[in-house]
Phi, psi and omega in degrees: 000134174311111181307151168298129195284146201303319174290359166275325167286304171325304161315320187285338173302318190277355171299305167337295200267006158076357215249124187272179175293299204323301182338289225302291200311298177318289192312323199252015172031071170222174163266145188291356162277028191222298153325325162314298174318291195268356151326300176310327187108328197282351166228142153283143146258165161314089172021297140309328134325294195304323162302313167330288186303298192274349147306332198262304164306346187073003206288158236260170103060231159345280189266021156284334183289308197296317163329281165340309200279314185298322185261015180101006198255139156311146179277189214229338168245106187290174156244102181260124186299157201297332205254358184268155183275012140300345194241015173310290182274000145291331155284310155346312203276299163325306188296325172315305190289307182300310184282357148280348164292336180301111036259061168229145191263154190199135173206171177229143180230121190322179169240037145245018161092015151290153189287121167252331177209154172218143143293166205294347178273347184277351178303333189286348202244327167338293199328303178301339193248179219256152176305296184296019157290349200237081174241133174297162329309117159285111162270134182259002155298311156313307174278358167237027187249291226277147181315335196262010188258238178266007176294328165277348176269352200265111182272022135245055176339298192310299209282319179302331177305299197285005178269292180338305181290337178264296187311310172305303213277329189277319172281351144294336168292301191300321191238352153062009175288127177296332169282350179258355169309283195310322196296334175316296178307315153357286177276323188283329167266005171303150172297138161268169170195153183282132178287117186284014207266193186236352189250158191268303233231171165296152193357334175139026164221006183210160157264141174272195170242150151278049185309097174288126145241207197283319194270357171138205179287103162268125157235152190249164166246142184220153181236149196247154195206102181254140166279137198287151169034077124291155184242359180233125181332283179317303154325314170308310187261033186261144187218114153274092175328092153265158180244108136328081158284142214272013171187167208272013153271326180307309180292345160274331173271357174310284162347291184282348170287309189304333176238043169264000000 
């Protein structure tokens, strides 16, 4: 299949983005006939434009290298993978994070949510899922989804399904990626189920997880952590999860699970 041509990329970012030309041209402070052009094909823009344009659309990364290449430009971003030794000391810093989070699980994930690093707490909730879920790439949308993972452990199953499933429909609105598309579709075909417990939310402000274990129920809140004005693809798309527990019984069996 033919690649899209850059003004063909552009529209759909700018359809994406809800944005008419006039909107763009304004924001990129160009005319919207200049604009036009190059939707149209009848102009290049500058590099600096392009970027200019593409600051103003949000557009991620990844497919900004892909702009850059359509209009004739070197791309602007490299990907160097977590574990190579350019990228030593940023993986330090991630291993850093995670293991000050313990005895609580914090793991980082890539951006279709495969596990790239976890601390020594994710083992309490591994316990619970069946071994071939952590067969690589481990997803972890997948190991809190899938029937044979944490879904049967989970006693508000239903409402963590659709806080998952929203959180996925937002990074697809944002980013048009086709692995999370499929990861959707996915996911989506998993059994739902009605939740029996009775409060929605952690105290009245967040959702929580409901975790059944062996010594009881924990729930957790959890936070997400990106690293700022990154330049490298991969660092652009690394997200570190952490888990909370959300009262001080959940943080006492945490504790006692942590020294089984």
């Amino acid at each position: 299949m033919k690649p899209a041509s850059l003004g063909e990329q552009l529209r759909e970012w700018r359809v994406r983005r809800r944005m008419s030309q006039m909107d763009l041209a304004l924001d990129s402070e160009i005319s919207t006939r200049h604009l036009s052009f190059i939707e149209t094909g009848r102009s290049r823009p500058s590099a600096a434009m392009l970027q200019r344009i593409a600051d103003c659309l949000e557009v991620p990364h990844r497919a900004r290298n892909a702009l850059l290449l359509a209009g004739g430009y070197a791309p602007d971003y490299q990907e160097r993978p977590l574990d190579s030794a350019e990228m030593a000391g940023m993986k330090a810093i991630v291993e850093h994070v995670l293991k000050g989070h313990e005895p609580y699980p914090a793991l980082a994930v890539d951006r279709h949510w495969n596990m790239v690093a976890a601390n020594s707490a994710v083992e309490i909730l591994a316990r619970l899922a069946a071994p071939e879920l952590f067969v690589p790439p481990v997803n972890v949308l997948r190991i809190a989804l899938h029937p044979d993972g944490l879904a049967p452990h989970i006693a508000n199953h239903g409402e963590w399904r659709a806080h998952l499933l929203e959180r996925l429909d937002h990074q697809i609105e944002a980013s048009a990626d086709a692995g999370l598309i499929a990861l959707r579709e996915e996911l989506a075909g998993y059994p739902a189920s009605a939740d029996a417990h009775d409060g929605s939310e952690a105290n009245g402000i967040a959702v929580p997880l409901i975790l059944e274990t062996p010594l009881g129920q924990i729930r957790f809140v959890s936070t997400v952590t990106i690293f700022g004005t990154p330049v490298d693809i991969t660092l652009s798309e690394l997200a570190i999860e952490a888990f909370f527990p959300a009262d001080a019984e959940s943080a006492a069996l945490l504790q006692a699970l942590a020294t089984q």
